[in-house]
C-alpha positions as CSV (number, residue, x, y, z in Angstrom):
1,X,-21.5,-41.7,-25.4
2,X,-18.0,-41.2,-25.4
3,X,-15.9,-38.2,-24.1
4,X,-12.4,-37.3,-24.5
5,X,-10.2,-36.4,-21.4
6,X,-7.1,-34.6,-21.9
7,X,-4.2,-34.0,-19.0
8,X,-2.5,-31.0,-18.2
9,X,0.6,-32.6,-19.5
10,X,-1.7,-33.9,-22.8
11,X,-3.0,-29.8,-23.4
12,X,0.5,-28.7,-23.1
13,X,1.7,-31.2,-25.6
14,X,-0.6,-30.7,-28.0
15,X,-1.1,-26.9,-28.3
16,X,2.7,-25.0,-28.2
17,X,2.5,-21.6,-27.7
18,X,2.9,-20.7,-31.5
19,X,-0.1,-22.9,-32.5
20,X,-1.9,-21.4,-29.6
21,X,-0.9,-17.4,-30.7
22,X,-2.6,-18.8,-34.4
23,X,-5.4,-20.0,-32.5
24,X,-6.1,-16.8,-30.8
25,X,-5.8,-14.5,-33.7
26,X,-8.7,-16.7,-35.4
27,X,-10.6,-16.6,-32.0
28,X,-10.2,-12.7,-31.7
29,X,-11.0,-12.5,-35.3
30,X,-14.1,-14.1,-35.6
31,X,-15.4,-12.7,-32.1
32,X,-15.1,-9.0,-33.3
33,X,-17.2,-10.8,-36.6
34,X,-19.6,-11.8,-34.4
35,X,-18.8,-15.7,-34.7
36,X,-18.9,-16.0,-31.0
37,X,-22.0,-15.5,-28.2
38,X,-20.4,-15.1,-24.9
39,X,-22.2,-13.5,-21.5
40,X,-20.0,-11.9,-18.4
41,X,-18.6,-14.3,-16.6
42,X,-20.2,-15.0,-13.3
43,X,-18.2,-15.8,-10.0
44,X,-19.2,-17.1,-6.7
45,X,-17.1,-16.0,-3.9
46,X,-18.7,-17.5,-0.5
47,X,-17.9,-15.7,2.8
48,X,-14.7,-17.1,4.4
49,X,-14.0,-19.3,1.8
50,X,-10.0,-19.6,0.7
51,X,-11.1,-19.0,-3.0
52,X,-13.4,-18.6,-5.4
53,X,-15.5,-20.6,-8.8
54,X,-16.1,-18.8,-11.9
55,X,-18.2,-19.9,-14.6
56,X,-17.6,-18.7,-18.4
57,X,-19.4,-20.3,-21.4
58,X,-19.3,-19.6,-25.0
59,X,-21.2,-20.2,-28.2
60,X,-19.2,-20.6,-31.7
61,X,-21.7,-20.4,-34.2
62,X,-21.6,-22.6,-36.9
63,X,-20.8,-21.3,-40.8
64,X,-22.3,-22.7,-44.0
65,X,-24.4,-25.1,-42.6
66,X,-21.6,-26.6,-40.6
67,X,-22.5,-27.2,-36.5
68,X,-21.4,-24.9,-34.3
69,X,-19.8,-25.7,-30.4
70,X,-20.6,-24.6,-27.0
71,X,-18.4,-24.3,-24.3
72,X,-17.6,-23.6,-20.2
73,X,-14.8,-23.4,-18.5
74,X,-15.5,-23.6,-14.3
75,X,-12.2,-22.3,-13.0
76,X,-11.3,-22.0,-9.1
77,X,-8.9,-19.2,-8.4
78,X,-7.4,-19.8,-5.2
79,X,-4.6,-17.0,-4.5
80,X,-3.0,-19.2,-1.9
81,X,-2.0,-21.9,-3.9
82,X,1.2,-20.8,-5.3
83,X,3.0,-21.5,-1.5
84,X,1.9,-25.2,-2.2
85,X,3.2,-25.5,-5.2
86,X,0.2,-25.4,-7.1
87,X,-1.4,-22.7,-10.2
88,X,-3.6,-20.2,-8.3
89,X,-6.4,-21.5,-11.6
90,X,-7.7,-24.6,-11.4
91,X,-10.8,-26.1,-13.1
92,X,-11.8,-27.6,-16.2
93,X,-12.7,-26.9,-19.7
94,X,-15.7,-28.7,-20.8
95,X,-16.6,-29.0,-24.8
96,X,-20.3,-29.4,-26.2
97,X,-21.8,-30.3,-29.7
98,X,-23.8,-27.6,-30.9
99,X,-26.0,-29.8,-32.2
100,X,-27.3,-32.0,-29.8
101,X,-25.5,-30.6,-26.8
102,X,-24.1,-33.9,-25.8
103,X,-20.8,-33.4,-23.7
104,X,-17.4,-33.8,-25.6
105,X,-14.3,-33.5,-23.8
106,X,-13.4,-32.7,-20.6
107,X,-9.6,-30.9,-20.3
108,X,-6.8,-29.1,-17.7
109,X,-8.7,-26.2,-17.3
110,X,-5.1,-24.6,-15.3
111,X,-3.3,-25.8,-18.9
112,X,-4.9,-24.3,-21.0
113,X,-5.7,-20.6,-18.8
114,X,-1.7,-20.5,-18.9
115,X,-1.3,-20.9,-22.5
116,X,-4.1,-19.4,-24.1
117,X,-3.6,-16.2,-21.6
118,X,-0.3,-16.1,-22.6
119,X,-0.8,-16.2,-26.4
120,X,-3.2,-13.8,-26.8
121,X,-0.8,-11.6,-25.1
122,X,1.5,-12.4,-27.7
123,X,-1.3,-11.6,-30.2
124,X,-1.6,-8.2,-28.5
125,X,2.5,-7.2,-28.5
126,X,2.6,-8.4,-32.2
127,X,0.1,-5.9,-33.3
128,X,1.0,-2.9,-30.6
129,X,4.7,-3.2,-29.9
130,X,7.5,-1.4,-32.1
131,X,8.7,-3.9,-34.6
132,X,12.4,-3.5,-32.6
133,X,11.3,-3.7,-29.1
134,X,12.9,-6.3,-27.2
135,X,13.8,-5.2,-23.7
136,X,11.3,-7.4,-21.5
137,X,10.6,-6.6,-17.7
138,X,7.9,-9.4,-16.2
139,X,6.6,-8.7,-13.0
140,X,5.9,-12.0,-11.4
141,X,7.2,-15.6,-11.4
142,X,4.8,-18.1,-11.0
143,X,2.9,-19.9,-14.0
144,X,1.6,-16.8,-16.0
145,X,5.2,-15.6,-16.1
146,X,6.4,-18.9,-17.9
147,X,3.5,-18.4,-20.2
148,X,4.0,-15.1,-21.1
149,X,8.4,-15.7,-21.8
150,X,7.3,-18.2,-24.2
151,X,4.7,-15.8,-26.0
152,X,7.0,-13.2,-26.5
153,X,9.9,-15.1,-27.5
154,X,7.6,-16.2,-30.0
155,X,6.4,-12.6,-31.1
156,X,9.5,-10.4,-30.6
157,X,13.2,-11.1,-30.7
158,X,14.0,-10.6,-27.3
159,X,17.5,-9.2,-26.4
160,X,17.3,-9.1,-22.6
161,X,14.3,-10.1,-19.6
162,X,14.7,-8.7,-16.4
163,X,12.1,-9.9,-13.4
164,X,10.7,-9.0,-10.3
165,X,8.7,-10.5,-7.8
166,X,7.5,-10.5,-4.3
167,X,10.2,-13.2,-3.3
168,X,13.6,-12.4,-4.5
169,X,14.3,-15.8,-4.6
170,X,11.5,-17.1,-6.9
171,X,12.4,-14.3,-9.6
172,X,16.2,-16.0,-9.5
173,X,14.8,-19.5,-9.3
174,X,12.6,-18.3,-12.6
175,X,15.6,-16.2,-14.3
176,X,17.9,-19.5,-14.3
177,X,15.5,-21.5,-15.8
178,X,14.3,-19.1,-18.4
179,X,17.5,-18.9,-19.2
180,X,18.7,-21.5,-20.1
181,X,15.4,-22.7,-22.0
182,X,15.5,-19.1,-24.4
183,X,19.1,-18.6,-24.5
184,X,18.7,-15.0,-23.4
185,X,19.5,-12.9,-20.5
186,X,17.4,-13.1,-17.6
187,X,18.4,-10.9,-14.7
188,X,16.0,-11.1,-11.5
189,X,15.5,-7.9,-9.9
190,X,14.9,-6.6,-6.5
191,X,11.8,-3.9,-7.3
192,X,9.2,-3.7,-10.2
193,X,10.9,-0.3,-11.1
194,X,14.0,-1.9,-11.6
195,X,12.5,-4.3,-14.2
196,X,10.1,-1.9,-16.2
197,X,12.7,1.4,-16.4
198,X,14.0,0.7,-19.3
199,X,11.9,-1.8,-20.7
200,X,9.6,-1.8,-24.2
201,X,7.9,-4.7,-23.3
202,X,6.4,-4.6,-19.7
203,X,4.2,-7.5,-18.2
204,X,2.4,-8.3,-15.7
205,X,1.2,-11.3,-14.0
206,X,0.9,-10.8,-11.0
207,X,-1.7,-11.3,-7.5
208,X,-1.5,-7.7,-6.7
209,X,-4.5,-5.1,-5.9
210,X,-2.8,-2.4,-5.3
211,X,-0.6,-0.6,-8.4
212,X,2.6,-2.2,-9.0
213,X,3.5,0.2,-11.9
214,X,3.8,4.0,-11.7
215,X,3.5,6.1,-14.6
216,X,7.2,7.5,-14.2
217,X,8.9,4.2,-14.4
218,X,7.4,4.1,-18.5
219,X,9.6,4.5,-21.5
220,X,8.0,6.2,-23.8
221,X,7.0,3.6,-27.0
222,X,6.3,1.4,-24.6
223,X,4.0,-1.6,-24.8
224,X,2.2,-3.5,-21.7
225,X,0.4,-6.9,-21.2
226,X,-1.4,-5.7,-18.3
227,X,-2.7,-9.6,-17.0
228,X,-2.6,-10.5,-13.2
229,X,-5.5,-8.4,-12.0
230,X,-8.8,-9.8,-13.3
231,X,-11.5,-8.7,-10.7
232,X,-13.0,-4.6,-10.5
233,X,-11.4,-4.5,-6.8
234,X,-7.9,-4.6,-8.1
235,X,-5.5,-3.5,-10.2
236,X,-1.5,-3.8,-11.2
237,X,-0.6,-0.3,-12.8
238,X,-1.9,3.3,-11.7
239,X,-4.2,5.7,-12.8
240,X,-1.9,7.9,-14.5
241,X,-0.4,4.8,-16.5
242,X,-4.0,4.6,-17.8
243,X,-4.7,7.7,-18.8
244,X,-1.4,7.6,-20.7
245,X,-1.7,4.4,-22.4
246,X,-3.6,3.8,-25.9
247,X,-6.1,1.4,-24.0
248,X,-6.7,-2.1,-26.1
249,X,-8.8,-4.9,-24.5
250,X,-9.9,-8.7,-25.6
251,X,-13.3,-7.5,-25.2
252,X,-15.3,-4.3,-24.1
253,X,-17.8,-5.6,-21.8
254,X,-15.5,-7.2,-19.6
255,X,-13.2,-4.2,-19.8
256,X,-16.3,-1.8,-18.5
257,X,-17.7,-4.0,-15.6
258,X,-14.4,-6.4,-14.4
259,X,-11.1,-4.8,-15.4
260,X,-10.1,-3.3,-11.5
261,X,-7.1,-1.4,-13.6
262,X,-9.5,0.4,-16.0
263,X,-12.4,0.9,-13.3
264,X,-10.2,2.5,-10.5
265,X,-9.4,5.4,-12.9
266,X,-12.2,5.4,-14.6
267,X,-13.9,6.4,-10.4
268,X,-10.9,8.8,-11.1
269,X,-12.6,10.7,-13.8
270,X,-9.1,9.8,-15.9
271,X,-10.7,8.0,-18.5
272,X,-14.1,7.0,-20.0
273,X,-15.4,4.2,-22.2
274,X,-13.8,5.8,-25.0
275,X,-10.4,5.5,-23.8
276,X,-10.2,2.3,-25.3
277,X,-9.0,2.1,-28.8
278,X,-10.4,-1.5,-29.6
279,X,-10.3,-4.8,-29.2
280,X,-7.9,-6.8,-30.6
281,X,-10.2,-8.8,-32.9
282,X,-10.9,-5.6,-34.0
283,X,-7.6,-4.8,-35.4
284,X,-7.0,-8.0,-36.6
285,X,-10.3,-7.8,-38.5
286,X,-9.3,-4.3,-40.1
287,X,-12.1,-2.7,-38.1
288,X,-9.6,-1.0,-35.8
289,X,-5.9,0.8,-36.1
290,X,-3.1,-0.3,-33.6
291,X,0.1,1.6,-32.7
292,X,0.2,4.8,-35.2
293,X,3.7,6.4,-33.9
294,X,6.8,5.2,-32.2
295,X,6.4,6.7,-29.1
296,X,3.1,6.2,-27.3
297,X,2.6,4.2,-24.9
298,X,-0.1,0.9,-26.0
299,X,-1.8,-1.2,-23.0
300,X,-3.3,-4.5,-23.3
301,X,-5.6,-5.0,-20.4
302,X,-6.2,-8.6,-20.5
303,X,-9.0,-10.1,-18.8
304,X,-9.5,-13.4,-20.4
305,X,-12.7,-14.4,-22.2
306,X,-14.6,-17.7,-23.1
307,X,-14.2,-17.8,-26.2
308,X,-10.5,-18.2,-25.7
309,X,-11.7,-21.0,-24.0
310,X,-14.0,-22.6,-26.3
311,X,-11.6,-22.1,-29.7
312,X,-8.7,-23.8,-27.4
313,X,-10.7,-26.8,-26.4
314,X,-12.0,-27.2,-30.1
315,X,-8.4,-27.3,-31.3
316,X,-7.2,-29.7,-28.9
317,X,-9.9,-31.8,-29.4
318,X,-9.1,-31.7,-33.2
319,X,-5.3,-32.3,-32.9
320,X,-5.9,-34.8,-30.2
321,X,-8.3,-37.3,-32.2
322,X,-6.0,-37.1,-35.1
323,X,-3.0,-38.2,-33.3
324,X,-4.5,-40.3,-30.8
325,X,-3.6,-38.4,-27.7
326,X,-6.0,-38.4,-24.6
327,X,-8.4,-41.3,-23.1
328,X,-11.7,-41.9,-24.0
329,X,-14.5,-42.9,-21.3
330,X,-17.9,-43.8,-21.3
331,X,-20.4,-41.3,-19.8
């Protein structure tokens, strides 16, 4: 048996962020159709240890008698890695037939969390932000910030970014480069509420667990990719940002028992399960509206979800037989 390997460098290469925003928007799709079987994702978090292993599989179900796929990512997150020069997600991305079960590829688990994070954020801003918005504010600078320029660059024309981070320095460091890659404006900032005031675009990517964004910083008509916090414990923007937003999610169940920025308020008694409007396959399948006036304020609270996962690794291992890309070992 034969199994396909594919670098970081090899994931990035083959799945751009535009192909990748196309691949999401099927994914989403089909997952609100009920294409895709996916569980909670389940983490192991032993005492004193400098990280964490998460586990996340997926089932694609196959149509008209074609085979369907299964597949797991096992991602570490290790919050310290960024001073080392390294993506706080590392792991791998592991593709099975869904006929026999045999093992199919392995690939950059860290490649393809930045990319596919990223475009389904750009999936989310093209549905929920105002056709003319394109005053970005990014809070954070590592990997998921890189990501998420690309993504809405590719949704939005964007007229100016301004960013913040913890180290003044990495937000000037990221600013120059962004730069000069999008041939827009990039100011780095020195506070978070110097980036969002302002902004209609507002994301975040950041490590935090304590809010980040207030409420009174907002415009209204704003939209927000609400990414960096992923576990129940924390949370990027405040209660009152909640309660304010029209709430969109990948998917519910995550949303209800992981999303720290959701729970925390919900403990608050400022919103319920029925704060949130839909998911985005949801809208994309006509089951659900998006935006329906100029000036509220839509959230994407992203969590991240397997099947993201599994329709990435299926399309890289599509594109990357048919142009010969990857290695090939015997297991």
């Amino acid at each position: 048996m034969k199994i396909l390997i594919l670098s970081e460098t090899q994931v990035a290469e083959l799945m751009p962020m535009p192909a990748c925003i196309e691949v999401m928007r099927e994914a989403l799709s089909a997952l609100a159709r009920g294409a895709y079987h996916q569980p909670l994702r389940r983490m192991m978090r032993p005492p004193n240890a400098p990280g964490l292993l998460g586990l996340m599989p997926a089932y694609r179900a196959g149509e008209g008698g074609k085979p369907g796929a299964f597949g797991l990512k096992a991602v570490g997150v290790f919050a310290g890695n960024p001073a080392i020069g390294l993506d706080s997600h590392q792991g791998a991305v592991l593709l099975f037939s869904g006929t026999t079960g045999e093992p199919m590829a392995v690939m950059s688990g860290s490649a393809i969390t930045a990319i596919r994070t990223a475009a389904v954020s750009g999936v989310a801003t093209a549905l929920l932000a105002r056709e003319d918005a394109g005053d970005l504010a990014i809070l954070g600078a590592g990997v998921q910030a890189r990501t998420h320029l690309d993504a809405m660059v590719s949704v939005r024309k964007i007229r100016r970014v301004r960013v913040a981070s913890r180290s003044l320095a990495h937000a000037q460091r990221f600013a120059e480069e962004s730069a000069a890659k999008h041939g827009v404006p990039v100011l780095a900032v020195a506070s978070a509420e110097e980036a969002v005031r302002g902004a209609d675009i507002v994301v975040t990517v950041t490590s935090a667990s304590e809010p980040i964004v207030s409420r009174a910083w907002i415009a209204d008509g704003a939209h927000l990719n609400v990414v960096g916090s992923s576990f129940p414990k924390a949370r990027e923007v405040d209660t009152a940002t909640m309660a304010a937003s029209r709430l969109f999610v990948d998917w519910r169940e995550s949303t209800l028992n992981e999303a720290g920025d959701y729970l925390f308020a919900a403990a608050e008694g400022a919103v319920g399960p029925d704060h949130i409007r839909a998911e985005l396959g949801e809208i994309l399948a006509g089951k659900a509206k998006g935006r329906t006036g100029p000036t509220e304020i839509t959230l994407f609270k992203s969590l991240g979800i397997a099947t993201e996962d599994l329709a990435s690794a299926e399309y890289l291992y599509r594109v990357a037989k048919e142009r010969g890309v990857g290695s090939w070992a015997e297991l």
